[in-house]
N, CA, C and O atoms as CSV, one atom per row, in Angstrom:
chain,resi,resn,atom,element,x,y,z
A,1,UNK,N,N,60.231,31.988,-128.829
A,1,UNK,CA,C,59.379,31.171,-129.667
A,1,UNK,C,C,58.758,30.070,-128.797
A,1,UNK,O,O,59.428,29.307,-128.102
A,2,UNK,N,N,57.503,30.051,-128.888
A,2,UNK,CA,C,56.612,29.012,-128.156
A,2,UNK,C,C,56.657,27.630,-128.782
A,2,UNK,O,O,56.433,27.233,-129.926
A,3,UNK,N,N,57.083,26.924,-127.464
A,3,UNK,CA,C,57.589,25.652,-128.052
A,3,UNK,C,C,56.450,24.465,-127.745
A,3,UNK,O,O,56.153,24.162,-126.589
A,4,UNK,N,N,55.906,23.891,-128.802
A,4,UNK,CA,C,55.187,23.257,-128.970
A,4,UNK,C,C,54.990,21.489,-129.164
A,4,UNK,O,O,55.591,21.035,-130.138
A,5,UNK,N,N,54.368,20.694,-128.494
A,5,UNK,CA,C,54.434,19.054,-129.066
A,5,UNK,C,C,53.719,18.707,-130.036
A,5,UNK,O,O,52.621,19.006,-130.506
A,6,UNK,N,N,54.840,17.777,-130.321
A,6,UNK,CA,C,54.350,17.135,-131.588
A,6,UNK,C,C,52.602,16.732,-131.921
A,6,UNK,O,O,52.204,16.639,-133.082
A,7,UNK,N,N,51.825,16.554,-130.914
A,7,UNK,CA,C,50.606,16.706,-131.180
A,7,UNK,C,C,50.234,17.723,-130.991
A,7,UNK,O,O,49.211,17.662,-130.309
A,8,UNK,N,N,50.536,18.798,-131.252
A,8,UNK,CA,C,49.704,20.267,-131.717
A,8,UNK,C,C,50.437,20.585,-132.802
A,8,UNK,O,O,49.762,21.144,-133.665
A,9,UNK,N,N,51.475,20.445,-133.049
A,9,UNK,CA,C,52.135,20.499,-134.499
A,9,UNK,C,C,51.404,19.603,-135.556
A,9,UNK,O,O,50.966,20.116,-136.585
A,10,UNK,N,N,51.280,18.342,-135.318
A,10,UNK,CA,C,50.200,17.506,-136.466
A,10,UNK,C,C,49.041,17.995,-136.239
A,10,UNK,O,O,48.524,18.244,-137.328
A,11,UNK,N,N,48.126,18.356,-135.094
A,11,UNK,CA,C,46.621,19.181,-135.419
A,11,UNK,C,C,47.039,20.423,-136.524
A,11,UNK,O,O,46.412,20.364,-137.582
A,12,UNK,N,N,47.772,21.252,-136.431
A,12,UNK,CA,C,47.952,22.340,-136.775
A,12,UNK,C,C,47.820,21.922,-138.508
A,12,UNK,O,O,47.011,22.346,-139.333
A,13,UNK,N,N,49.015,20.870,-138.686
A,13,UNK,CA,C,49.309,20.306,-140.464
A,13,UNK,C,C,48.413,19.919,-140.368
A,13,UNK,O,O,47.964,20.319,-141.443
A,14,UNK,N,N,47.188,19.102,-139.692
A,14,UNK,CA,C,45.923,18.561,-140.057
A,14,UNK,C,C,44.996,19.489,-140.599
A,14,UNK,O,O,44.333,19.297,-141.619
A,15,UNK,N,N,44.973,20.502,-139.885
A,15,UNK,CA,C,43.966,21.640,-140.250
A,15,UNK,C,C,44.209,22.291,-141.810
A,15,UNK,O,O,43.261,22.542,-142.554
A,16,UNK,N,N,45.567,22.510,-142.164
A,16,UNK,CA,C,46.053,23.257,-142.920
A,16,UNK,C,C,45.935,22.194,-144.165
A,16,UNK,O,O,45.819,22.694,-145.284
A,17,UNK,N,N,45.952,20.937,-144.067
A,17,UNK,CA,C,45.697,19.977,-145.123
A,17,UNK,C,C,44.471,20.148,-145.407
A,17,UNK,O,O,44.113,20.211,-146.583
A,18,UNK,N,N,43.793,20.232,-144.604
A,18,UNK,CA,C,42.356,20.193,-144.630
A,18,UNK,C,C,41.732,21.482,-145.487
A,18,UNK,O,O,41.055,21.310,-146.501
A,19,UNK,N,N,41.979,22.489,-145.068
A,19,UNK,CA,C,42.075,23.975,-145.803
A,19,UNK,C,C,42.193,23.758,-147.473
A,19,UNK,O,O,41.357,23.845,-148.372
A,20,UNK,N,N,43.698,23.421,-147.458
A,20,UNK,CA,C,44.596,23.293,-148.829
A,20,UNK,C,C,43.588,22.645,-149.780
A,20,UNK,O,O,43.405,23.011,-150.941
A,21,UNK,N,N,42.836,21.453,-149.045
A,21,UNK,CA,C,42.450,20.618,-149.915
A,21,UNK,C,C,40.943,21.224,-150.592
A,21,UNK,O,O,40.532,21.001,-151.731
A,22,UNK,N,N,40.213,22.125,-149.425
A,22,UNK,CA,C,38.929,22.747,-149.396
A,22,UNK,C,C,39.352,23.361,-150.959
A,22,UNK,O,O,38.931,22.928,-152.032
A,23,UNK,N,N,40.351,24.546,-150.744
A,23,UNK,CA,C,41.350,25.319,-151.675
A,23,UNK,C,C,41.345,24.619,-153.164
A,23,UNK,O,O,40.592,24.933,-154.086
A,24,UNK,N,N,41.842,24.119,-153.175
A,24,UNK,CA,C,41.862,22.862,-154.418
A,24,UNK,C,C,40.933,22.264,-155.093
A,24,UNK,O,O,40.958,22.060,-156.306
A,25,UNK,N,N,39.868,21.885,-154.149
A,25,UNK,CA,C,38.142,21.848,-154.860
A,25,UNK,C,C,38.003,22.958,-155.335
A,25,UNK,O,O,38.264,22.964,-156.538
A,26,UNK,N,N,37.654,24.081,-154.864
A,26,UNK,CA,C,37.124,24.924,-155.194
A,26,UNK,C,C,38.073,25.810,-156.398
A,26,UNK,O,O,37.413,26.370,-157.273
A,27,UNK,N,N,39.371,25.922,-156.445
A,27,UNK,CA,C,39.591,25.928,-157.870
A,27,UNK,C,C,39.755,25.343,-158.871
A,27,UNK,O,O,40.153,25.844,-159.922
A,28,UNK,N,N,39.381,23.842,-158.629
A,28,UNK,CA,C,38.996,23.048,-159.693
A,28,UNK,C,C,37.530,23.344,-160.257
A,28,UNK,O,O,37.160,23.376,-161.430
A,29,UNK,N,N,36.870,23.532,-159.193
A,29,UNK,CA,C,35.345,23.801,-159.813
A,29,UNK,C,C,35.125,25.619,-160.810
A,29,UNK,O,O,34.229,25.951,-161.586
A,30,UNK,N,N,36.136,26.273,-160.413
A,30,UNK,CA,C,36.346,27.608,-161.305
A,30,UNK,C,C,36.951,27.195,-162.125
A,30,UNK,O,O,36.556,27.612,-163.214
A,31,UNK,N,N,38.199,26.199,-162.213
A,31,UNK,CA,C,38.736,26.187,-163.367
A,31,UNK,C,C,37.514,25.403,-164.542
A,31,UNK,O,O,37.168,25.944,-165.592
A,32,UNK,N,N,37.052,24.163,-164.099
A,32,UNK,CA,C,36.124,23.714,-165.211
A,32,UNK,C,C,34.603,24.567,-165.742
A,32,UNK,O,O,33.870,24.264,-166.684
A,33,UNK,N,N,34.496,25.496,-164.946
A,33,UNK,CA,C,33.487,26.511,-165.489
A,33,UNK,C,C,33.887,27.520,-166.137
A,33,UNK,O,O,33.193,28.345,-166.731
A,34,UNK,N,N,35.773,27.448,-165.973
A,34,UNK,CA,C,35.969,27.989,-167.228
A,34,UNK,C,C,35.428,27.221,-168.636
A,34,UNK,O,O,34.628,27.494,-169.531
A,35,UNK,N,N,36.213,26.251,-168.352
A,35,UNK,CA,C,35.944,25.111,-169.232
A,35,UNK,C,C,35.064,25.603,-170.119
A,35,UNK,O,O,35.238,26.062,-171.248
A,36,UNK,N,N,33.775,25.402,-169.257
A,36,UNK,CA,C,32.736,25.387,-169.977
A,36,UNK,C,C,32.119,26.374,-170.420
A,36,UNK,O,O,31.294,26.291,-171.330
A,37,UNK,N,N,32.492,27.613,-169.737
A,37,UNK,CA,C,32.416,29.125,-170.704
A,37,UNK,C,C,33.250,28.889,-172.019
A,37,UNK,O,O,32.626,29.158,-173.046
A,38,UNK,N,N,34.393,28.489,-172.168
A,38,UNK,CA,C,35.326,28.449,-173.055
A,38,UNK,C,C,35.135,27.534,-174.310
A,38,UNK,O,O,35.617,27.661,-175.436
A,39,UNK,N,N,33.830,26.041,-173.522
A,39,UNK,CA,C,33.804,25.494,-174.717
A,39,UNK,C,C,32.099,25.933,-175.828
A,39,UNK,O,O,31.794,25.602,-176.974
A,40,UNK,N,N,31.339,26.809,-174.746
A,40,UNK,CA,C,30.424,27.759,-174.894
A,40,UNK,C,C,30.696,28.845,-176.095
A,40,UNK,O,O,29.979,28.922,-177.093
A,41,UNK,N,N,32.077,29.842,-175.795
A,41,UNK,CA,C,32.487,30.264,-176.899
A,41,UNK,C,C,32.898,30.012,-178.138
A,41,UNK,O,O,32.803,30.554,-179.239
A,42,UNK,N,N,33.480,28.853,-177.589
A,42,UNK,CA,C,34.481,28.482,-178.920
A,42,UNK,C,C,33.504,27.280,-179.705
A,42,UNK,O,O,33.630,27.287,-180.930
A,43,UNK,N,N,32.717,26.432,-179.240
A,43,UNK,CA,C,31.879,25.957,-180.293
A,43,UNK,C,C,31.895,24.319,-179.534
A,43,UNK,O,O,30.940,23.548,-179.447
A,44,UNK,N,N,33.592,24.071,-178.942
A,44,UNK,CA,C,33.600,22.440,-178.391
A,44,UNK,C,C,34.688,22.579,-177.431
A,44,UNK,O,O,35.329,23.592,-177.151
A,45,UNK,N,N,34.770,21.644,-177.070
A,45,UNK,CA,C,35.475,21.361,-175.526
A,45,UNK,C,C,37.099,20.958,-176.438
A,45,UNK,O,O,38.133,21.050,-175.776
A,46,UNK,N,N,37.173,20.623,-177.611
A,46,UNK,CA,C,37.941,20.543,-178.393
A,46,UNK,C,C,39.054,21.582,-178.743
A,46,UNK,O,O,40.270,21.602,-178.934
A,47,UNK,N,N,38.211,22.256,-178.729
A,47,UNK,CA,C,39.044,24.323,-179.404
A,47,UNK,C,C,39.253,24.474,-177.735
A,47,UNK,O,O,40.342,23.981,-177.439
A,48,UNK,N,N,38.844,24.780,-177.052
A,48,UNK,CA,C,39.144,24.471,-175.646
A,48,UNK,C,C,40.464,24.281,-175.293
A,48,UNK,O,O,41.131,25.139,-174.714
A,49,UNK,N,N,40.833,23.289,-175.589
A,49,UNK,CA,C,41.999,22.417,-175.397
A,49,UNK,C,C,42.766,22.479,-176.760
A,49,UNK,O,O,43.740,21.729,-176.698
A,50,UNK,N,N,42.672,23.081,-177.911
A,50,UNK,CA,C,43.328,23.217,-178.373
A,50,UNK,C,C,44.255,25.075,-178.304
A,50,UNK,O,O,45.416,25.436,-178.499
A,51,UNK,N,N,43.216,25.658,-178.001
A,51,UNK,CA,C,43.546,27.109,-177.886
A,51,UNK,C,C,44.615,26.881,-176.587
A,51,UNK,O,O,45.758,27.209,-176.903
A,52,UNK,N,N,44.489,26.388,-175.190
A,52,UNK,CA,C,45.586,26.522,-174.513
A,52,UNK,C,C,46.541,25.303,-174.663
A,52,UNK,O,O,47.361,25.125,-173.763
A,53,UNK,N,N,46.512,24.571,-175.569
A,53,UNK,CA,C,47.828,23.588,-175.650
A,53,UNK,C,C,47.745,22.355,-174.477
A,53,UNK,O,O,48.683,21.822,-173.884
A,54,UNK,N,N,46.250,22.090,-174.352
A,54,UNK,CA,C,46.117,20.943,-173.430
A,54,UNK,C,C,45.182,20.039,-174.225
A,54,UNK,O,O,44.438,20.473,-175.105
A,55,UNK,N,N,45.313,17.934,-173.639
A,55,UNK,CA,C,44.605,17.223,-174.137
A,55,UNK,C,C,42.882,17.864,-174.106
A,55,UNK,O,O,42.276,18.828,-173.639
A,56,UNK,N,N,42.676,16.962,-174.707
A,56,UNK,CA,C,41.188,17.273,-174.967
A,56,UNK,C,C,40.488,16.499,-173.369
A,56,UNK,O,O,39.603,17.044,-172.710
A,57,UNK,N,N,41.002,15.429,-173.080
A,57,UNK,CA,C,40.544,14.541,-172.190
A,57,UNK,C,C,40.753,15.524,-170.872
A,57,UNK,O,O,39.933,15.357,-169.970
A,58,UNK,N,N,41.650,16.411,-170.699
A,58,UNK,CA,C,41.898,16.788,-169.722
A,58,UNK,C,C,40.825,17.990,-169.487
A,58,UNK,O,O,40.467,18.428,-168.393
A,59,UNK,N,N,40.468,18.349,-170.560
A,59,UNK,CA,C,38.912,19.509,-170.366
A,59,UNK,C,C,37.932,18.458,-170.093
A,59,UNK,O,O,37.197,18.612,-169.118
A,60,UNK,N,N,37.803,17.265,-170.919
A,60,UNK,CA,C,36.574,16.742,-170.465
A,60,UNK,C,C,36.678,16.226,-168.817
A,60,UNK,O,O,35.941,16.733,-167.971
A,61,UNK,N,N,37.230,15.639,-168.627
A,61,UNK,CA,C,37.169,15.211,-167.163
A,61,UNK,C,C,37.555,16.497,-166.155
A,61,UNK,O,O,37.373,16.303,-164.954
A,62,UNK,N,N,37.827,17.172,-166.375
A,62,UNK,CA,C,37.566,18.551,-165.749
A,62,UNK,C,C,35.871,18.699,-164.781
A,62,UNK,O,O,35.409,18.577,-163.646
A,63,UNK,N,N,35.502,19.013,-166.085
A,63,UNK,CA,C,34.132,19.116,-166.592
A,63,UNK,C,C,33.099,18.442,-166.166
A,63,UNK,O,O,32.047,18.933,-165.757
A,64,UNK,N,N,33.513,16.683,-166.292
A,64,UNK,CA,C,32.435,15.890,-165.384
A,64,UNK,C,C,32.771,15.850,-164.081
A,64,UNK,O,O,31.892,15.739,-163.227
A,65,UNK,N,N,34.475,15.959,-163.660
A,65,UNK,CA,C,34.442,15.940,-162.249
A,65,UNK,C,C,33.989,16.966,-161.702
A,65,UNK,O,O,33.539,16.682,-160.592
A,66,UNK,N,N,33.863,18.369,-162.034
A,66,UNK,CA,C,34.260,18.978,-161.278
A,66,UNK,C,C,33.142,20.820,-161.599
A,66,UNK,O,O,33.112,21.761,-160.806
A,67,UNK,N,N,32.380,20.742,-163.016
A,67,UNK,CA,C,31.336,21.189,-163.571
A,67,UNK,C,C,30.018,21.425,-162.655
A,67,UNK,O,O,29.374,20.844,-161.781
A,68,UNK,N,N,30.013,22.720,-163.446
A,68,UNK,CA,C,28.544,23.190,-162.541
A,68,UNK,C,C,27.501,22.435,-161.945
A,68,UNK,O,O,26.838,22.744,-160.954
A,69,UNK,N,N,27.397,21.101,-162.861
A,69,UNK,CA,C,26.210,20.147,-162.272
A,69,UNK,C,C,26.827,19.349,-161.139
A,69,UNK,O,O,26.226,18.459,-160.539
A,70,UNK,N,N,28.308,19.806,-160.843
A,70,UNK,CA,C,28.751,18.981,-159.299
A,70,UNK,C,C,28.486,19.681,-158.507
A,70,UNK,O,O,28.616,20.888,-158.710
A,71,UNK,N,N,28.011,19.198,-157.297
A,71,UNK,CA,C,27.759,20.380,-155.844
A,71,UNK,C,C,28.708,20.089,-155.431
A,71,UNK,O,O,29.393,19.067,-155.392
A,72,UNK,N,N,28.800,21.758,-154.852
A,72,UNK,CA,C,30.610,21.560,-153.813
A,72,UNK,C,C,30.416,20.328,-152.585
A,72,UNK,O,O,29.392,19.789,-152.167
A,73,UNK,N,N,31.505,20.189,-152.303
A,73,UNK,CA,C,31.340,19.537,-151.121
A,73,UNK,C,C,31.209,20.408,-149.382
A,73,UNK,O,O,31.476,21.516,-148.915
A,74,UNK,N,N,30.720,19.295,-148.970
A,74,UNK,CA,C,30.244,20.172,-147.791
A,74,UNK,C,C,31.693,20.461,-146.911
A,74,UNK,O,O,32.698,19.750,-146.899
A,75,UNK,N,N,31.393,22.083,-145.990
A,75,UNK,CA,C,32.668,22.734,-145.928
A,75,UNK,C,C,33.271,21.936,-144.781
A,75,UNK,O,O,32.440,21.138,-144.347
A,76,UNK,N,N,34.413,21.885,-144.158
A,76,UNK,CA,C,35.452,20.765,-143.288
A,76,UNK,C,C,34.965,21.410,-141.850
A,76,UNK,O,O,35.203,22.605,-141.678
A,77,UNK,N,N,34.541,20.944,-141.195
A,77,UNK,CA,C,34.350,20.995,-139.296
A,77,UNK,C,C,35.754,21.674,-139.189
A,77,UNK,O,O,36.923,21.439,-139.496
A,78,UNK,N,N,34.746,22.977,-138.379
A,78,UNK,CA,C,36.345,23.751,-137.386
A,78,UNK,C,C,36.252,22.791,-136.376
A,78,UNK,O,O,35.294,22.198,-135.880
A,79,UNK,N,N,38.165,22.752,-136.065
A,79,UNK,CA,C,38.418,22.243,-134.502
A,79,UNK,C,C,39.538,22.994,-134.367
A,79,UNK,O,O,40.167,22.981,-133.308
């Protein structure tokens, strides 16, 4: 096993944070376009959140954070 220093071990977790986090936008922005298919069907952002057993607040701020009218963010510099 290639043994490595501690500064290529933190680049390495740097990168992979960095990833994770890319990761995490981007299924926040699928999850709130569920959202908004869901509150499309169902009539309100209300039935929404009531059909899966979550606040209502938690679809809406979904939605403004993170909703089709947000542009992704721009993608993380390889190093």
């Amino acid at each position: 096993m290639p043994i490595t220093d501690w500064r290529e071990r933190v680049d390495v977790e740097n990168r992979r944070q960095r990833e994770l986090r890319a990761e995490m936008a981007a299924s926040a922005r699928r999850r709130a376009t569920a959202f908004v298919e869901g509150a499309e069907e169902l009539g309100s952002k209300s039935a929404v959140a009531r059909e899966i057993g979550i606040d209502v607040r938690a679809v809406r701020r979904a939605i403004n954070e993170y909703g089709p009218a947000t542009a992704p963010p721009p993608a993380p510099p390889d190093n």
